[in-house]
C-alpha positions in Angstrom: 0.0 0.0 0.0 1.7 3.6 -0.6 2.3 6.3 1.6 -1.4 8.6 0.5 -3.7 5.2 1.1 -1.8 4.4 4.3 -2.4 8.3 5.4 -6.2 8.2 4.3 -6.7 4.3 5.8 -4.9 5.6 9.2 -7.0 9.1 9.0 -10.3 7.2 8.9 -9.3 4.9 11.7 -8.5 7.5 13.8 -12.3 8.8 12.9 -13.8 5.0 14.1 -11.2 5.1 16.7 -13.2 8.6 18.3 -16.6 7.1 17.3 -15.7 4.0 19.6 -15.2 6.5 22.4 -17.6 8.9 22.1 -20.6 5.8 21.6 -19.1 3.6 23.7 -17.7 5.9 26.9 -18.7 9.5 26.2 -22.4 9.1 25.1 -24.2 10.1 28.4 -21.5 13.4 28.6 -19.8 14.8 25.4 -22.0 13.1 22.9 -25.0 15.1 23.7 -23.0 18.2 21.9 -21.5 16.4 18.6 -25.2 14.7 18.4 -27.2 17.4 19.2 -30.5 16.7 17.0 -31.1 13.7 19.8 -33.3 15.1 22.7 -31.2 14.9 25.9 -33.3 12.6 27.4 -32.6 10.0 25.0 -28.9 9.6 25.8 -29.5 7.5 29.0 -31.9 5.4 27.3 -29.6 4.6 24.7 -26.3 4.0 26.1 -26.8 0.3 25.9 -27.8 1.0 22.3 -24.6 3.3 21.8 -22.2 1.4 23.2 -22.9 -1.8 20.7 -22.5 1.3 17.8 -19.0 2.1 19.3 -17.5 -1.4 19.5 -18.7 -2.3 15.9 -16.9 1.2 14.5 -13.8 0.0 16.8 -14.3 -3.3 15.0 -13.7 -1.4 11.4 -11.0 0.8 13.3 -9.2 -2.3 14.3 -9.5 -3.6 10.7 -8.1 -0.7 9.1 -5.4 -0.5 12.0 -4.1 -4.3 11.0 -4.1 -3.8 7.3 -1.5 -0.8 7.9 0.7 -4.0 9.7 0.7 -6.4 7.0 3.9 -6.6 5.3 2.6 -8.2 1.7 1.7 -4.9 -0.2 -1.3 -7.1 -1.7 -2.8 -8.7 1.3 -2.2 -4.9 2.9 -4.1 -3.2 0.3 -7.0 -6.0 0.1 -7.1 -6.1 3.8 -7.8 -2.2 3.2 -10.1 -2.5 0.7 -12.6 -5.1 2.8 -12.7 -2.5 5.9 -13.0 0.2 3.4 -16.0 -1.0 2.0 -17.5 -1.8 5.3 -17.3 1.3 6.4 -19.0 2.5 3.2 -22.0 0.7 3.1 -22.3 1.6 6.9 -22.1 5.3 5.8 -24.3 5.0 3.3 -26.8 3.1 5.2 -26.5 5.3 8.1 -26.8 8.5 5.2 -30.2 6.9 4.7 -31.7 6.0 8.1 -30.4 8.5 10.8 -28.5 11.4 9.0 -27.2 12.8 6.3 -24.2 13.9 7.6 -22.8 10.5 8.3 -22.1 10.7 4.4 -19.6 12.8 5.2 -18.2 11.2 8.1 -18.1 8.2 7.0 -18.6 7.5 3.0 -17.0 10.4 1.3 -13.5 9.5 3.5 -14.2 5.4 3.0 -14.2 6.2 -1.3 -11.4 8.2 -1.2 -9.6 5.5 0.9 -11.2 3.1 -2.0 -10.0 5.6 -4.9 -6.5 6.1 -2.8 -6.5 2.2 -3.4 -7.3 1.4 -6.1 -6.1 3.9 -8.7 
């Protein structure tokens, strides 16, 4: 994998790596400001909820992390490409169910990780 889809793959890790935190151990305090269309009284509620999100984007972070490891500049790059893709059909699907701005968050990185790849 070269140095710009190793820069992009670690950049978008590090973006799964704050989503673990914030859903997983910051929803009840900091969370309420970066999600700010859910009523306050919801965060409580949801932690369970929240916390299931977080581990699953840790999951793709942990993905992306490894393939940054693997010495055989194939494997590295297909590695890449699987987690890439993951976490573009969960931005995507999030676009469409909860918000719009997850497009940005979470597609528009993952296909320019893709393109980074790929090209």
């Amino acid at each position: 994998m070269n140095l710009p889809s190793q820069i992009i793959v670690g950049f978008i890790a590090f973006i799964h790596l704050y989503i673990l935190w914030l859903e997983m151990f910051a929803w009840t305090t900091r969370a309420k400001k970066v999600f700010k269309t859910i009523p306050e009284d919801q965060f409580e509620k949801t932690k369970v909820m929240a916390a299931n999100q977080g581990l699953y984007n840790g999951f793709l972070a942990a993905g992306l992390i490894w393939s940054l490891f693997i010495l055989d500049a194939n494997w590295s790059k297909n590695v890449a490409l699987f987690f890439l893709i993951c976490v573009l059909v969960a931005g995507i699907y999030g676009a469409m169910t909860v918000s719009k701005r997850i497009l940005f968050v979470q597609a528009v990185p993952a296909i320019f990780g893709i393109l980074s790849l790929i090209l």
